[in-house]
C-alpha positions in Angstrom: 64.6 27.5 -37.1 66.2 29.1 -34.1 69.8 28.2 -33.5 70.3 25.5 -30.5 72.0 26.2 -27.8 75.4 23.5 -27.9 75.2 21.1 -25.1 78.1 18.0 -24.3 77.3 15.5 -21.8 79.5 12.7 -20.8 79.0 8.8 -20.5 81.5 8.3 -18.1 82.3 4.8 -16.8 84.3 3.6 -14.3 84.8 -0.3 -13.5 82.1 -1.2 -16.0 79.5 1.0 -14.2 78.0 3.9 -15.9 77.6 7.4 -13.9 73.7 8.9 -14.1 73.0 12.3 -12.6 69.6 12.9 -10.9 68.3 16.4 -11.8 67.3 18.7 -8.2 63.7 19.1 -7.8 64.4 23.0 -8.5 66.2 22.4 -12.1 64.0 22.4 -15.2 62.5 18.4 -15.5 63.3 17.7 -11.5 64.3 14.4 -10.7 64.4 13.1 -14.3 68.0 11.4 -14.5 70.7 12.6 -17.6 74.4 11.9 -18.4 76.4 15.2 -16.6 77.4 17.9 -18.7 76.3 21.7 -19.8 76.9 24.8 -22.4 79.2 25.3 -24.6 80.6 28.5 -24.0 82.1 30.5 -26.9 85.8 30.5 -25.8 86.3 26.7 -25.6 85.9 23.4 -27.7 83.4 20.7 -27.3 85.9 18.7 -24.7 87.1 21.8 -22.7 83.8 22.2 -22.2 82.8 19.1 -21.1 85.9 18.4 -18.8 85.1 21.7 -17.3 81.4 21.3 -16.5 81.9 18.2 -15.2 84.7 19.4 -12.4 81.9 22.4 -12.0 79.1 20.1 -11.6 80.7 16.9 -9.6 84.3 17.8 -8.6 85.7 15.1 -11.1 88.0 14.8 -13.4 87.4 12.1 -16.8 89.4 11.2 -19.7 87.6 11.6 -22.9 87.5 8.2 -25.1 85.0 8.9 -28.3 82.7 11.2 -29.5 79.5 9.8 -30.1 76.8 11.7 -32.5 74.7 14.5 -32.0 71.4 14.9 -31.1 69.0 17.8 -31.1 66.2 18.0 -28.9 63.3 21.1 -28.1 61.7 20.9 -24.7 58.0 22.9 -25.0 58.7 26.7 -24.3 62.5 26.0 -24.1 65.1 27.1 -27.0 66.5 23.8 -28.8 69.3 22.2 -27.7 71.9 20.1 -29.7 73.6 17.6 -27.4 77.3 16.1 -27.5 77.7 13.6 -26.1 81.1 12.0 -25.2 82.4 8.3 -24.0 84.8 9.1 -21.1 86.6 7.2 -18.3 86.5 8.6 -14.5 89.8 9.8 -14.1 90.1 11.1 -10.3 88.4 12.8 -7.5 85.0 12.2 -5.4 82.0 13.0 -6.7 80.7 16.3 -4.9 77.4 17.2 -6.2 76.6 21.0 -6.9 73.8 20.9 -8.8 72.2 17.7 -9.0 70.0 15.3 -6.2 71.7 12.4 -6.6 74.5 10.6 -8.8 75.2 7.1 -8.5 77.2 4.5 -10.5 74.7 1.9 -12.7 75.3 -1.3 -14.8 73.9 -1.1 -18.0 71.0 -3.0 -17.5 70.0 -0.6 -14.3 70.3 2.1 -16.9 67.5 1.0 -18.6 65.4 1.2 -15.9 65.5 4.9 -15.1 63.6 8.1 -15.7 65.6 9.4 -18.5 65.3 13.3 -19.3 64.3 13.0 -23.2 67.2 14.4 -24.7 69.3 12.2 -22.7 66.7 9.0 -24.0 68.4 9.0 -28.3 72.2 9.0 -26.4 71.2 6.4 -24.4 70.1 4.3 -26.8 73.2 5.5 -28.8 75.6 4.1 -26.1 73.8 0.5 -25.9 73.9 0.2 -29.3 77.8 0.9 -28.7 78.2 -1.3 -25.6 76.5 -4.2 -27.4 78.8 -3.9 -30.5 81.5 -4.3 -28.6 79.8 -7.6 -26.4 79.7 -9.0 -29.6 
């Protein structure tokens, strides 16, 4: 099996809202919504990574809280991809979007309701499961 490409995304949250990114209509799955994040480039760890795609991508800055598990996903005619994902708090700036359509704040339950990308779909699922542990 070919190698997949190391991916982190972040779950950031900021006054109990959760940030979702809309993908441009010229990206690969356009307008399918995902948690922000990119490569892993060779140079850097899993959270220098993340923190720096995610000033590249929306001009933020977040504090990582936890590392959730990993997923791997293979998107027909695309290499696979293993996805990090991580559990991080908005630390400053305004969101400036650079890549993306849209990106907007959401309670959980609006969460639910969106177009997920699939990769993005078992890290969802991973943080509810997290949220509602912690509800309970």
């Amino acid at each position: 099996m070919e190698k997949p490409i190391q991916v982190t995304c972040a779950i950031i949250i900021k006054n109990n809202l959760v940030l979702a990114a809309q993908r441009s209509e010229s990206m690969h799955l356009p307008l399918s919504w995902e948690f922000p994040g990119g490569k892993l480039e060779e140079s850097e760890s899993e959270e220098e990574c993340l923190k720096r795609e995610i000033l590249e991508e929306l001009d933020i800055e977040v504090d990582i809280q936890e590392k959730l598990a990993h997923y791997n996903h293979q998107y027909s005619g695309k290499k696979p991809i293993e996805l990090i994902p991580f559990v991080c708090h908005f630390a400053s700036g305004k969101i400036f979007l650079k890549e993306h359509k849209r990106a907007d704040w959401f309670t959980v339950e609006e969460l639910k309701q969106l177009d997920w990308a699939a990769a993005d779909i078992p890290v969802l699922d991973s943080f509810l499961e997290l949220f509602q542990n912690q509800l309970s």
